[in-house]
Residue, then its C-alpha position, 0 to 999 in steps of 0.5 A: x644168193x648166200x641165204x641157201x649156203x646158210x640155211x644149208x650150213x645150219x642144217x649140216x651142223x645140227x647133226x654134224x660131228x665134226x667141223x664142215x669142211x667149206x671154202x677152198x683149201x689154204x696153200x702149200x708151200x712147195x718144199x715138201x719138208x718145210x710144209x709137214x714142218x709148219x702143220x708140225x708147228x701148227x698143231x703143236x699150239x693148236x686145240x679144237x672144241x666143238x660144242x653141242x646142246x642135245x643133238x643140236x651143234x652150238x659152236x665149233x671153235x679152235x684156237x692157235x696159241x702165238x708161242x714164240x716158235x710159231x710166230x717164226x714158222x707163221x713168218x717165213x711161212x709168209x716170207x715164202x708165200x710173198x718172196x721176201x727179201x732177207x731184209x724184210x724177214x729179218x724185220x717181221x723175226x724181230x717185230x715178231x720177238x718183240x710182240x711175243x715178249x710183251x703180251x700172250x695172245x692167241x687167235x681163235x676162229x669160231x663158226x656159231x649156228x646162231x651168229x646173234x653171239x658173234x659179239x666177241x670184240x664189242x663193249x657188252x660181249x655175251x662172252x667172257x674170255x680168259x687165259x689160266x694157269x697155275x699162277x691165276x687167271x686174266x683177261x684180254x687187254x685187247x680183242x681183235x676181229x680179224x674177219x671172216x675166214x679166206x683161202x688166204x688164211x687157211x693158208x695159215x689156219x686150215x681150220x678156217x672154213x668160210x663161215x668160221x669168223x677170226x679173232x686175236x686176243x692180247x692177254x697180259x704177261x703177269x696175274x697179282x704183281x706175278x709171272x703168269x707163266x712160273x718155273x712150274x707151269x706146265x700149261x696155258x689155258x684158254x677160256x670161252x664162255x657164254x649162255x650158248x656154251x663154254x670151251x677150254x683149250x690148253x696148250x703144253x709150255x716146256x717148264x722155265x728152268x731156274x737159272x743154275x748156281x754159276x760154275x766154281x772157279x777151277x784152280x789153275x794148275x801148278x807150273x812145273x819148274x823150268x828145265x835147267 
């Protein structure tokens, strides 16, 4: 019966610290060099939050932003683990490119003690998400639930554990007829709010540099005279 795991799972998280650890561990690749290079890329766009009310646990929650590095490390991640051919890769990188160039997004999973808020993706949500910057503020054009939490998507996402519930939201290029992301912008942050409790988790971006002014023409030298 799965009623005990529940209750027991509550218990734990009214006086835990940190994240239970439940479900079995996701997968490794076999190359040593390339699995510490994933986890690398993984926590690069990865933040954690847990919140509490008192000594009771609320939520614990984390969440990857989609950068366009990750998205081709989480892609030949699952070209090794299903044996692609080059072809098929090839394929996923541009499909990959092409999503990355049209929207933000960014996976969350979440593990509620009370799961009545497990209500991300319906019409009447308790929950208001947003993605800010220093440009403004927006909010999803689309939530999506991905399901509860698998070996398989540890395999991605080690913080999954098996209560944890998974989600990917789209969010807008643009706020106010402007980039969302300017020549300035230093981060993305990611919102999560509701009656039960709020979470911020930022993620650093490398500064968009301006395109530079393009080289002068350099004059061409002077041809010495033909030896007569």
């Amino acid at each position: 019966m799965r009623l005990p795991a529940l209750v027991l799972l509550g218990a734990a998280a009214a006086c835990a610290t940190t994240p239970p650890e439940i479900g079995e561990p996701g997968s490794k690749v076999s190359d040593s060099q390339a699995e510490a290079s994933y986890q690398a890329a993984l926590a690069r766009v990865t933040q954690h939050r847990e919140v509490y009310s008192e000594l009771d646990t609320k939520f614990f929650c984390a969440a990857t932003y989609q950068s366009a590095d990750f998205r081709e490390a989480r892609i030949r991640r699952q070209a090794t683990f299903q044996m692609w051919p080059g072809e098929k890769l090839d394929q996923e990188l541009a499909r990959e490119r092409a999503v990355a160039a049209q929207t933000y997004e960014v996976v969350f999973g979440i593990l509620l003690v009370d799961r009545r808020f497990d209500d991300f993706d319906t019409r009447h949500s308790t929950w208001r998400l947003s993605l800010a910057t220093d440009q403004g503020e927006v909010t999803p054009t689309g939530i999506r639930r991905i399901g509860r939490a698998t070996e398989d998507m540890r395999s991605y996402y080690p913080y999954m554990g098996d209560f944890w519930v998974a989600y990917a939201v789209q969010f807008p290029l643009g706020v106010g007829g402007k980039p969302l992301v300017g020549p300035a912008t230093r981060a993305l942050t990611f919102r999560m709010g509701s009656a039960l409790g709020q979470a911020e988790m930022s993620f650093p971006l490398e500064p968009v540099q301006p395109p530079g002014p393009a080289p002068a023409p350099t004059a061409a030298a002077p041809q010495a005279p033909a030896a007569r």
